[in-house]
C-alpha positions in Angstrom: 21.4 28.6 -23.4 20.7 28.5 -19.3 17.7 26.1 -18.5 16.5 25.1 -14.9 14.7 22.8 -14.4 12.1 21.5 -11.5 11.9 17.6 -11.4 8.9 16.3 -10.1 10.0 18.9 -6.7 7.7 18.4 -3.4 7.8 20.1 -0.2 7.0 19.8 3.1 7.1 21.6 5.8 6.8 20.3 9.6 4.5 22.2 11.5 4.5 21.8 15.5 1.2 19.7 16.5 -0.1 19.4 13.2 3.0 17.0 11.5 3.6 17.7 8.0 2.3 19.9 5.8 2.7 20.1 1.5 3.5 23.2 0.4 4.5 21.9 -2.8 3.3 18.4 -4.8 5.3 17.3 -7.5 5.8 20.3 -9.0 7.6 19.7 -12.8 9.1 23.0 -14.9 11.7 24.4 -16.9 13.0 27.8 -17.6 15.0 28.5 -20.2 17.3 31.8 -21.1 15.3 34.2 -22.8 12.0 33.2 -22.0 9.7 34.3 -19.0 7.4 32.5 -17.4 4.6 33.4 -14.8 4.0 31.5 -11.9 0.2 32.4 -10.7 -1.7 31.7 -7.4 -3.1 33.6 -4.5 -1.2 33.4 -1.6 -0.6 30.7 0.4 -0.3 28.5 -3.6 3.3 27.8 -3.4 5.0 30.1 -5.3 7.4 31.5 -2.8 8.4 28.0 -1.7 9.1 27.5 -5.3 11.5 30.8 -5.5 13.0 29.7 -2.0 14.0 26.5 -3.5 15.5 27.6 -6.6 17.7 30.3 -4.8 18.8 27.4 -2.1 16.9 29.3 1.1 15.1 26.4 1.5 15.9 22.9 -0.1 12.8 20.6 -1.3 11.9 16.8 0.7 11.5 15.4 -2.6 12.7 15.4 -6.6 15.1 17.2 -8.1 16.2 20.8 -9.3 19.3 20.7 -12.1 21.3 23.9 -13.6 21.8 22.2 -17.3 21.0 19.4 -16.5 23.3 19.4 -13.0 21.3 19.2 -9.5 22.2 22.4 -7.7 25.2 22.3 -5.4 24.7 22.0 -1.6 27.6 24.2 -0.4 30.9 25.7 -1.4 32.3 27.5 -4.1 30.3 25.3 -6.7 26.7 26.6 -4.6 28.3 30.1 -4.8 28.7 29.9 -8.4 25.2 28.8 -9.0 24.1 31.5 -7.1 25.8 33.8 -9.7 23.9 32.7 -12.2 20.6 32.4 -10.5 19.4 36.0 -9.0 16.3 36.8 -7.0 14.5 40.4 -6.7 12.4 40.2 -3.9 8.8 41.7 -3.1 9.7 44.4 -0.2 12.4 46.9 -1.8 12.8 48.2 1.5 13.2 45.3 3.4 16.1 44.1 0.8 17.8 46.9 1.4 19.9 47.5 4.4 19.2 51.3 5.5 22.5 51.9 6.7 24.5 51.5 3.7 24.4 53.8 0.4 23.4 52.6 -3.0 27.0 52.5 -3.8 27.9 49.7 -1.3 24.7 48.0 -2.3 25.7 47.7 -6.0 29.5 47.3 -5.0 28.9 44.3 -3.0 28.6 41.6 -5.8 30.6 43.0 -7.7 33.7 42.5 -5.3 32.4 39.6 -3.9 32.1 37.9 -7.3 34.8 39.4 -8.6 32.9 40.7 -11.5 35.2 43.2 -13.3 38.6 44.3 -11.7 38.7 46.6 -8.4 39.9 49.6 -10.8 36.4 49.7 -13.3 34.1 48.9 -9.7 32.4 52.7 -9.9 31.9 52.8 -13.6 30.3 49.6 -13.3 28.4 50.9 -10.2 27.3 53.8 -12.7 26.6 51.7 -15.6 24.3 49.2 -13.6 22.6 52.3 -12.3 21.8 53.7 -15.8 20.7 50.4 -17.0 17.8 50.5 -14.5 17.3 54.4 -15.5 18.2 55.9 -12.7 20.7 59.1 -12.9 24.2 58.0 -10.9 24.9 61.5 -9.7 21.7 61.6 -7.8 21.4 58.2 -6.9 24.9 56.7 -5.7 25.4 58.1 -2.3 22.1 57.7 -0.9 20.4 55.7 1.4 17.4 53.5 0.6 15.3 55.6 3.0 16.0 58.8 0.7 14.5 56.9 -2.6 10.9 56.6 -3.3 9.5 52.6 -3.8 10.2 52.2 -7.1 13.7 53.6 -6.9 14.8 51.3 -4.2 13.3 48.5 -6.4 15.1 49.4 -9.6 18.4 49.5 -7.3 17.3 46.1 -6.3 17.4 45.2 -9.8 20.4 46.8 -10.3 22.4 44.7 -7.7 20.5 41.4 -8.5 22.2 42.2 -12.6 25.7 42.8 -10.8 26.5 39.6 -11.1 25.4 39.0 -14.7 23.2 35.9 -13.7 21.2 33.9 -16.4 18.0 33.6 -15.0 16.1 36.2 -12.2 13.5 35.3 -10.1 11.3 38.0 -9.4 9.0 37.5 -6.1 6.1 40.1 -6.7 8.2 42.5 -7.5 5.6 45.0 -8.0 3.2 44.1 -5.2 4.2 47.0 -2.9 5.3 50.0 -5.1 2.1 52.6 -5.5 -0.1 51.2 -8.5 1.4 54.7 -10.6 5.1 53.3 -10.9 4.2 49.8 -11.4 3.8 49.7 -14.9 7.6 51.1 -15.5 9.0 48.5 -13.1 7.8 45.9 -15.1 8.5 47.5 -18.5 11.9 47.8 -17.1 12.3 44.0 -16.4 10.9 43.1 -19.5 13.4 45.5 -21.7 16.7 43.9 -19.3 15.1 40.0 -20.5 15.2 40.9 -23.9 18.9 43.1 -23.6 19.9 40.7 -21.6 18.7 37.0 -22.7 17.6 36.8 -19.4 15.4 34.1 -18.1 12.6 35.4 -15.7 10.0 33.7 -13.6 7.5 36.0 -12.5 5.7 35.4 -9.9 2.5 37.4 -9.0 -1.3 36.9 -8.4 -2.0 39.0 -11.1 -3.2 37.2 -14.1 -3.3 41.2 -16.6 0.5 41.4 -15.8 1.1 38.0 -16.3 -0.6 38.0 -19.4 1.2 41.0 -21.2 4.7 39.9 -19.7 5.1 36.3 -19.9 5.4 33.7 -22.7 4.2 31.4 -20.7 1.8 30.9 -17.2 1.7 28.6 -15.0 -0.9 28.6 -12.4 -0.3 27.1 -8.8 -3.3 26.0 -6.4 -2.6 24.6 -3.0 1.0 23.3 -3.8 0.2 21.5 -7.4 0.4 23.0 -10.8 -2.7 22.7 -12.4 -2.9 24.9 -15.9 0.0 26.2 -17.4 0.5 27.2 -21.4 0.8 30.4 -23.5 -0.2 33.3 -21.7 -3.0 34.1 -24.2 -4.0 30.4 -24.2 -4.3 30.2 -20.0 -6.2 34.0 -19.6 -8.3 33.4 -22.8 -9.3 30.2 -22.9 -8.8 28.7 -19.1 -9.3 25.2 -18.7 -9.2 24.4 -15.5 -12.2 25.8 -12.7 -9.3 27.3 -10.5 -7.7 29.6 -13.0 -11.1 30.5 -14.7 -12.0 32.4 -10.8 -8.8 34.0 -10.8 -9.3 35.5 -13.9 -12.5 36.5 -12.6 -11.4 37.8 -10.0 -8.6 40.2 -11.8 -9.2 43.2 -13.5 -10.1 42.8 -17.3 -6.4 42.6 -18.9 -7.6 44.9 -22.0 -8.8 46.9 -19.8 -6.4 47.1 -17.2 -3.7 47.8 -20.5 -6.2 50.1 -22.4 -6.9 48.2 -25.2 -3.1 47.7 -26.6 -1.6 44.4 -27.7 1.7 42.7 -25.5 3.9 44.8 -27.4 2.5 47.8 -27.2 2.3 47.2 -23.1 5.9 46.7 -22.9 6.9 50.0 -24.6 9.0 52.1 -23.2 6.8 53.2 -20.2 8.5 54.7 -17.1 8.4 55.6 -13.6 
């Protein structure tokens, strides 16, 4: 089993005339294979800083983050590595996505760069990755980003962030800017590849329904500090704390939003 863990992890940024600012205050966490976790908050909360830091584009002021139980490399082959094993899908499919390259080169690129299966099998892996995110290969590979709709481009996304057979995916609202239709099938996707997959998943979203029905766990983020976290059902149900009780006022109703079915029945094969 894969666990990463946040140790007591502050951040702070300087910002010209104003000195510092926190952006994140002693945040403490761990994610472990198989399990997903939902990291809540409106913007401006933290929760990008937080994916920034695990992935290494930024690196915290203070406390630790450890890869079983090993603080994550600096630089090299060892960072590179970790990297592997540690996969973000970011919020803008488009943006992720250079336009001048097919889908093939997208999903080729880790593969050859991390040597993932030998040069001979690289386009039936291509393939397989592409079915995994059920999308059809013939009409998919040779494209550009620009000819796939929004949630295409983000299941390629997906695709190439599993090309490396990581342990653990960070997902930066990964549904945020795909049409409210097509959303649903994203995340039903995600949710199948955790469980194929052993995957371990932080989701991170303001969107307390979805993180309800796809998380074991939530963790809600206000101004930099965690301050409710617990079973999903537990935090939406039965919040404690006066931040997380106006979010949830805020949301739609999760029943509602799910008509009326359980988890499991939300995660059912849905697509889009």
């Amino acid at each position: 089993m894969t666990n990463l863990e946040f140790r007591n992890v502050s951040m702070r940024y300087r910002v010209r005339g104003a000195g510092k600012m926190l952006a994140l205050d002693d945040v403490s966490f761990t994610l472990h294979s198989g399990q997903t976790i939902a990291l809540v908050g409106q913007s401006g909360s933290g929760k990008s800083t937080i994916a920034k830091i695990i992935t290494q584009l930024e690196r915290q002021t203070e406390g630790d983050v450890l890869l079983d139980g090993v603080p994550i490399p600096r630089r090299g082959r060892a960072l590179r590595r970790y990297r592997q094993q540690v996969r973000m899908v970011f919020q803008d499919p488009f943006a992720s996505l250079n336009p001048y390259h097919t889908i093939r080169h997208h999903i080729e690129r880790p593969l050859r760069l991390d040597k993932i299966v030998p040069a001979a099998d690289i386009e039936a892996e291509v393939r397989r990755l592409l079915e995994r995110v059920r999308l059809d290969p013939d009409a998919t590979i040779d494209r550009r980003p620009h000819e796939l709709s929004g949630g295409q481009r983000q299941r390629v996304a997906i695709a190439r962030a599993l090309a490396s057979r990581p342990s653990l995916l960070i997902a930066d609202e990964p549904v945020s800017m795909l049409d409210v239709s097509i959303r649903l099938g994203v995340l039903n996707l995600l949710a199948d590849l955790q469980r194929e997959s052993n995957l371990g998943v932080l989701y991170i979203t303001h969107d307390l329904a979805t993180a309800r029905h796809f998380s074991d766990e939530i963790m809600v983020l206000n101004r930099g500090k965690v301050v409710e976290r617990g079973p999903a059902d537990d935090v939406i149900l039965n919040p404690q704390d006066d931040y997380t009780r106006r979010l949830r006022n805020a949301s739609p109703d999760p029943d509602r939003h799910f008509g009326g079915h359980d988890k499991a029945a939300a995660t059912e094969g849905v697509s889009a």
